[in-house]
N, C-alpha and C positions, 0 to 999 in steps of 0.2 A: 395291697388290694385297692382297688380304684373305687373311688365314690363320689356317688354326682351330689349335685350341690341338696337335693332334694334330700337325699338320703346322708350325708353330712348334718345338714341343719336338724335333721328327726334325732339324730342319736346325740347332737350339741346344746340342742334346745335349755334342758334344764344347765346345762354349763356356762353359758354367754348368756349377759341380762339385754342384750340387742342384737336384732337382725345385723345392724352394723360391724360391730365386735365379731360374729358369727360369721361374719365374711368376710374377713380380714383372716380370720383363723384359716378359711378353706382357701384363700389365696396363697396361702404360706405352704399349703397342704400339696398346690398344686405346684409351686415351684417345685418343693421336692420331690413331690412324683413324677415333672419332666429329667428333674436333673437323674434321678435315679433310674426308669422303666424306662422311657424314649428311645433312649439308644437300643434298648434290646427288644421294643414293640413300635418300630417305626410306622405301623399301620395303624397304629393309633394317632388318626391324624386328627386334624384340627374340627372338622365335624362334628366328632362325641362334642368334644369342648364346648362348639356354639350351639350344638343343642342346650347341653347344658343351661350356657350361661344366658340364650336364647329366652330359658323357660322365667329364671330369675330376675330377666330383663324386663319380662314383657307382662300381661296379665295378673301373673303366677299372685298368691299370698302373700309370699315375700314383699314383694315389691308394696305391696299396701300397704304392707305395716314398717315398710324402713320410711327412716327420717328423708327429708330435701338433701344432705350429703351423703348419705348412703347410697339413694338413687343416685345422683352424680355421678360416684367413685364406682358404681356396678357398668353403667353406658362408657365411661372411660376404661373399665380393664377390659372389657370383653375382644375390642381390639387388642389391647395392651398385649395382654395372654395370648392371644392368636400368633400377634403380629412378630412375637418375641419366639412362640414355640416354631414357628414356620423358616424364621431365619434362624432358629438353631437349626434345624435338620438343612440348610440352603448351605450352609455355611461350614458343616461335617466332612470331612475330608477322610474315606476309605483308604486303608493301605494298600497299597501296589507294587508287589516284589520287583519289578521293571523297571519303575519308577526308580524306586532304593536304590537297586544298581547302577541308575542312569543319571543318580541324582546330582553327585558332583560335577560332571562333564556340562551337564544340563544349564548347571550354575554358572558355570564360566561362562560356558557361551553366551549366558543372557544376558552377563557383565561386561564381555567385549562388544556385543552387540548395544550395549545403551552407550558404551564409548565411542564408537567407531560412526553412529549414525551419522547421516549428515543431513537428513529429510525432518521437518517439523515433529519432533517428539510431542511436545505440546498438543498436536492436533490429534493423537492417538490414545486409548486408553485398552487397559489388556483387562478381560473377565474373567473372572475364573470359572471354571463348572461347578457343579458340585461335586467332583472330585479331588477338584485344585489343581486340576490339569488347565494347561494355559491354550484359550484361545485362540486364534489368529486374530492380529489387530482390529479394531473397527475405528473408524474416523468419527471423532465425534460430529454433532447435526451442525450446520453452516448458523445455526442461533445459538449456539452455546458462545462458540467461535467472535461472534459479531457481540456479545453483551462484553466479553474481553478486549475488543477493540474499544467500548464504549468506555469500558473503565478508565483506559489509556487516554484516550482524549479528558474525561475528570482529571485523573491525575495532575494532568498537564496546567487542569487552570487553577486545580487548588494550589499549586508551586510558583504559581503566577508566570508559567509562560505565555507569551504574549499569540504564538504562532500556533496551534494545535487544528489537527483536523479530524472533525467532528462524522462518525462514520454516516452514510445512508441507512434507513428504515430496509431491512432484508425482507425478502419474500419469505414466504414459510411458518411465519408465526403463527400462535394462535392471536383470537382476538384481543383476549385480555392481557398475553404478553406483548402482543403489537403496543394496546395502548399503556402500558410503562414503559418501553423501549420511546414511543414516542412521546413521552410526558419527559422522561429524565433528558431526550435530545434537545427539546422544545428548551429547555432550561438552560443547558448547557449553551444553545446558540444565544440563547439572552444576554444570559455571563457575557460568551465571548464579542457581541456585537455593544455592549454598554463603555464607555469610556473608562479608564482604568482605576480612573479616584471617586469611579461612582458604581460600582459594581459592586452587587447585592449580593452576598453572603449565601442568603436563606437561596437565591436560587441551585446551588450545590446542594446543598444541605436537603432539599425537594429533589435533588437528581440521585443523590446517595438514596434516599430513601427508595425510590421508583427502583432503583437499579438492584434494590435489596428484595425485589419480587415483592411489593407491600404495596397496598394502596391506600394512602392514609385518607380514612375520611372526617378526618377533622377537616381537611385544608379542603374545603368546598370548589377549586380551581381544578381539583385533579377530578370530578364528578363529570368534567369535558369530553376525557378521554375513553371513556368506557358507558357499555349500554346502560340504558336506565334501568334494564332487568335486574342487572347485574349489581349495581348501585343498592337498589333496594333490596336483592337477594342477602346484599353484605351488611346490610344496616340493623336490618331484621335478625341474623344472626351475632351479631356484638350487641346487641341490644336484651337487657333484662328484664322482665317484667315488673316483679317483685322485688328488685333488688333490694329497694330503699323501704321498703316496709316488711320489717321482721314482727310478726303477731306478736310472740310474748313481745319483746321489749316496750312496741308501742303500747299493748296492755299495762305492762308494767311505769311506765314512764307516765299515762294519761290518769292514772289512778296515785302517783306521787303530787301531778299538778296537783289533783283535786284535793289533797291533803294540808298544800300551802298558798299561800297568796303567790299568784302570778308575776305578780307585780314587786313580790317582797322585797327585802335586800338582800343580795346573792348570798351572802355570809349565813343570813338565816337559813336562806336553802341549803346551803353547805354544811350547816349544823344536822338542818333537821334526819338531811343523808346518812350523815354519822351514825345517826341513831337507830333510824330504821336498819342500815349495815349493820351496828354491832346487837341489833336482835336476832339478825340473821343466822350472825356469827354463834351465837349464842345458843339458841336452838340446833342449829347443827352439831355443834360440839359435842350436846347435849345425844343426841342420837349416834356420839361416837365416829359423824364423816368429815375429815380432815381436808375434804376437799370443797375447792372454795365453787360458788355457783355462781353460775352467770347472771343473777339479777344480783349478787354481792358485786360482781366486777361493775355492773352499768352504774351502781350507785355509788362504787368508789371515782370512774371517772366524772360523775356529776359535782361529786368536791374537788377532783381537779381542775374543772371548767370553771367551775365559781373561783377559783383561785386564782384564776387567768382573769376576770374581771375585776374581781376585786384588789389584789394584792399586784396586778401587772408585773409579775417578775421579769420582762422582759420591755418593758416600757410601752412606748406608745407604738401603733403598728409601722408606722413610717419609717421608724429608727432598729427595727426590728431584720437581725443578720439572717443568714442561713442557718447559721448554730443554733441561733435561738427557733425557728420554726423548727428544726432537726429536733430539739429535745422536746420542744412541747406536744408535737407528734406522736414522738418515741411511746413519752407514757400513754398514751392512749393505749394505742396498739399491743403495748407490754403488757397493760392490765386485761385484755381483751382477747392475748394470745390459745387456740384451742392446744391441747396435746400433742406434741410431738414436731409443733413448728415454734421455728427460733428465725427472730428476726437479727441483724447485723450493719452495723451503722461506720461510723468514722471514717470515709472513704475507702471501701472495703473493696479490692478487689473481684470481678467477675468472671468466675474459671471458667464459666461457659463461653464467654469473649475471648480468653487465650485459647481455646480449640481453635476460633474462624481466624485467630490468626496466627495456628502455625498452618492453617490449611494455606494462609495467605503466604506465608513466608515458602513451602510446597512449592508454590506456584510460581513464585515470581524469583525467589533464590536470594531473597533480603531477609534479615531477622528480627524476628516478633519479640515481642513484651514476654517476659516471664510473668507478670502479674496479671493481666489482662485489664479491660478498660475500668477504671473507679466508677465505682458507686456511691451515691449518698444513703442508701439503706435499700436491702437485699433481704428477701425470706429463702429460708433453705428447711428444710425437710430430709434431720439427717446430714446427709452432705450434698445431700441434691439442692439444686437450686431451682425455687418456681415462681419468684418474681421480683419485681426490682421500683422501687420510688426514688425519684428527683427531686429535689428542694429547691428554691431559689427564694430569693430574698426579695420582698412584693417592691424595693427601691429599683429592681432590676429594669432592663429599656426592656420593651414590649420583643425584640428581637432576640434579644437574650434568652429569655422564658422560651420561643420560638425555634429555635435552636435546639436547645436541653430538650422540649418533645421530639423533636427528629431523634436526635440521639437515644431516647427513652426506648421509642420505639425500634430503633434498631438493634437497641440492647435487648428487647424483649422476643426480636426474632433468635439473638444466639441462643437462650435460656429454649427456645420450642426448639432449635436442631437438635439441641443439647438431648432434648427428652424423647425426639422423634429415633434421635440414633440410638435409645436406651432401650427403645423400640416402645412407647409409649404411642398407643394411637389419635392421631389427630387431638392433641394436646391443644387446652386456649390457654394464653398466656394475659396474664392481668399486668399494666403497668399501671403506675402512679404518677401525676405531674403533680405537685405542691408549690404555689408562690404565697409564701407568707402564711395566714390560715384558711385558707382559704385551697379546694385543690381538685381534679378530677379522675377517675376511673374509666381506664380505657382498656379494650382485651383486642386479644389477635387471634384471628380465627383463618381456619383456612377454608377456603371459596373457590369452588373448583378448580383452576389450576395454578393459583396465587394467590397470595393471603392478606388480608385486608385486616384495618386498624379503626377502630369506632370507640366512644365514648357506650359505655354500660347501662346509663341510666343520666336522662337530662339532668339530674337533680347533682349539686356541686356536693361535697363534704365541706366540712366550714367547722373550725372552733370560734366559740362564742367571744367577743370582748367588747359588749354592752348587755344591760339587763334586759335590752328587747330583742336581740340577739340570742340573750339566754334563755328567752320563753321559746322561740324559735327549736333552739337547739332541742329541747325538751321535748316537741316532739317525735323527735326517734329517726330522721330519716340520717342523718348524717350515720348516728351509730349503727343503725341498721343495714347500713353500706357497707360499713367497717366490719360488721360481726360477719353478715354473708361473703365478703371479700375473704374473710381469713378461714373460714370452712370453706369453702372451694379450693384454696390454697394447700388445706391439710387434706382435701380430698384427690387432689392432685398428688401431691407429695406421696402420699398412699399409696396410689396405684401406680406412680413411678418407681417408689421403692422395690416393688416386687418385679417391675420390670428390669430395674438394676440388677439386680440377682439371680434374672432369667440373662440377662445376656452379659456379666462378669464369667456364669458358668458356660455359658456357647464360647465364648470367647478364649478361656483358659484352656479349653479341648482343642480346637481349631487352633493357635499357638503353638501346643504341644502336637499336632499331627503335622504341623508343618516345618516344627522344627524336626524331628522323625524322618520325614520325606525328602527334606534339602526343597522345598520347593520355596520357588523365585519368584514374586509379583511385581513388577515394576512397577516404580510409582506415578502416576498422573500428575500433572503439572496447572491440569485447567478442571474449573467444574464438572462433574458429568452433566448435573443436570442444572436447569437455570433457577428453578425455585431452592436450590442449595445454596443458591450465592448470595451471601450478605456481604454487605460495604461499609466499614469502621475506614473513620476520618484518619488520614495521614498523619503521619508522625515526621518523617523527615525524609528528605530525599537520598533515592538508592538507585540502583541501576538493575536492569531489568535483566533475567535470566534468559540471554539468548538462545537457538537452536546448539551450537556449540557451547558448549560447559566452560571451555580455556579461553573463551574469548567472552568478555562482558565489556562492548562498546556503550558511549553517553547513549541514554535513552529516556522513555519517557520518565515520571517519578514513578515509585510506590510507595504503600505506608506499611509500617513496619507493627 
């Protein structure tokens, strides 16, 4: 029997001690009532649903009485759920006694036919219906086409050929893809017109990114290229209000000053923690709840801060490696972690990076990474992945650090495909830059027809190593980054979860109806579309997958 959120939450109410928990339950509720009724009530489209979740999104009671992440997690699955039930039924595949019959013959011919071509495979892509009956070709648009050419001329100067030709600015685009098409060109002719022992790096490093449909507004140069509507449309959305001020905590941290000298010696402060923590400890216990609170956790990282000034386990900041900001980090974050997210350190590989590069490997007929691109620490959710931090070491050259953000952020677009193809709607992805203790928070959002990268909140996160430092830290904003950073993260991972399990089940159906049917889809070689294409740095030189398969002549590079 089907029940709306309204009438779910009436009969859960005394079961779940939060609106949060109560809708996490009716998300679970709802996966299995697509995975089981859908198929046999196809009319039950996506409408009831957004009323529904319409009603819990918006004015309703609900909505007032959930927490800041619950809100979040409800504006993030409303798509999630839609966007997940819609492409189940896109994606359903009717049986076809004709089909059946026709299936093997079908098969051959579509396997001598991708042998025998001899016209650009590449420029073609085949649809399915919703029955899995095969289209006639369509050509993909002459700007998918030309961001493929663009790539090939990169290619050419990250491998350091000297000769490469750099495509013209196509007609057709939209505005905002014109101006990255012309931001990563503008870069590329830089590169290739600078003398060979004085060519800049970062210029690449600014054309991968462009070329990766992003527009980073950290790097105020790329503000050139696109309107100022637009600019500010994108600022204002990677922008947090609140971020850096969480009420309890600052509550709780302004009322700890007042308890000690400001001024004291950090050791004191770090005792005096202890103590208020272990009454915490103590009363709780006492009431029998095993579970630790979040003003236990800000007061255990306050003795670890004061131990960072005091005792410097890691010496002075100058001398201070990657390892060392890595672990002192680590613990923050580990003491700070909400339920059901797990953070991942040691140069951990990124599985969402080995998808864009077997897309890459698809395309061009070189082969990718089984591991995908390293990480210096990654949150997952589950086995989902929904964000990823950089480290570097504060002795690094200012170009270095510069660099690693490009990268950061390119890492942080595979992690949004990743969630986008789970069918998670319009996901923001938070990344990390860290150099030393010191570090910022930046998200990626998408912006009408490309998606743009901004800092969250002007305010830096910073661990203490002075006493003025540590009055600093004390008041709240740093942790308060950190605490709202990792409930967004677990509100994220939430509602990705259930979108996981919405399209593992589309998925397993759709498999098995086509294994059933013998039905054929050839694979695409090039993008469909241009906001899908990200760009991970070269690995080594390969040779490029001609229109004939038996002939692979020198060509330009790709990365593997």
């Amino acid at each position: 029997m089907y029940y709306s959120f309204t009438e779910f939450l009436a009969n859960a109410s005394a079961e779940y001690k939060s609106i949060q928990s109560a809708f996490l339950a009716y998300q679970r509720y709802i996966t299995d009532y697509c995975r089981v009724n859908l198929r046999k009530r196809p009319t039950l489209s996506a409408k009831s649903l957004q009323q529904e979740y319409s009603l819990f999104a918006g004015s309703g009671e609900p909505t007032k009485s959930a927490d800041a992440a619950a809100s979040q997690m409800v504006q993030t699955s409303i798509g999630t759920i839609l966007n997940t039930h819609n492409k189940f039924h896109v994606n359903r595949r009717k049986s076809n006694a004709n089909d059946q019959v026709a299936g093997t013959s079908k098969r051959k011919a579509a396997l001598e036919e991708e042998e025998e071509e001899e016209e650009p495979r590449g420029l073609e892509e085949v649809t399915p219906d919703r029955k899995g009956k095969k289209r006639s070709r369509e050509p993909i648009s002459v700007s998918d086409n030309c961001w493929h050419d663009l790539y090939l001329a990169f290619a050419s100067a990250h491998f350091g050929e000297e000769h490469f030709t750099i495509p013209a600015i196509p007609d057709g685009l939209s505005p905002n893809h014109r101006g990255l098409y012309s931001l990563a060109r503008d870069r590329l002719q830089e590169y290739q017109g600078s003398k060979k022992n004085q060519r800049d790096p970062m210029l690449l490093k600014d054309a991968m990114v462009a070329m990766s449909c992003l527009v980073n507004l950290l790097s105020p140069t790329s503000y050139d290229y696109f309107s100022g509507d637009f600019i500010a449309k994108a600022y204002d959305q990677c922008m947090e209000k609140d971020f850096s001020e969480h009420q309890q905590i600052v509550s709780w941290l302004g009322k700890f000053k007042d308890s000690v000298n400001p001024v004291a010696d950090p050791s004191i402060i770090r005792d005096t923690a202890s103590i208020e923590k272990a009454d915490l400890i103590k009363a709780r216990l006492l009431l029998g709840d095993k579970t630790r609170s979040m003003h236990e956790k800000v007061l255990e990282v306050i003795e670890q801060v004061c131990d960072l000034v005091t005792e410097r386990p890691f010496g002075d900041i100058q001398t201070l490696s990657e390892c060392d900001c890595l672990i002192a980090w680590t613990n923050i974050f580990k003491t700070m972690l909400p339920d059901g997210l797990t953070l991942h350190t040691g140069e951990t590989g990124l599985l969402s990076s080995k998808e864009v590069q077997c897309e890459i490997s698809e395309e061009y007929g070189n082969e990718g990474s089984d591991m995908g691109r390293r990480v210096d620490m990654k949150f997952c959710y589950g086995h989902i992945e929904v964000a990823n931090i950089e480290y570097k070491s504060p002795a690094q050259k200012k170009t270095t650090r510069a660099k690693q953000s490009r990268k950061n952020l390119r890492l942080g677009r595979c992690i949004q495909r990743r969630l986008e193809n789970l069918g998670v709607s319009l996901p923001e992805i938070f990344c990390g830059d860290i150099s030393g203790y010191i570090g910022i928070i930046t998200k990626i959002v998408r912006v009408d027809d490309v998606y743009a990268a901004g800092k969250v909140t002007n305010n830096v996160i910073a661990l203490p190593t002075s006493k003025t430092a540590l009055n600093t830290f004390m008041d709240g904003q740093t942790l308060s980054c950190i605490v709202h950073l990792l409930d967004r993260l677990a509100a994220l991972g939430a509602s990705a979860q259930v979108a996981a399990e919405l399209y593992e089940s589309a998925e397993s159906e759709v498999e098995f109806e086509e294994d059933t049917e013998y039905d054929v889809i050839p694979r695409h070689r090039f993008p469909k579309t241009v906001d899908k294409t990200i760009i991970l740095t070269p690995r080594k030189k390969q040779k490029v997958f001609h229109n004939d398969r038996s002939v692979r002549p020198p060509a330009a590079p790709i990365f593997s």
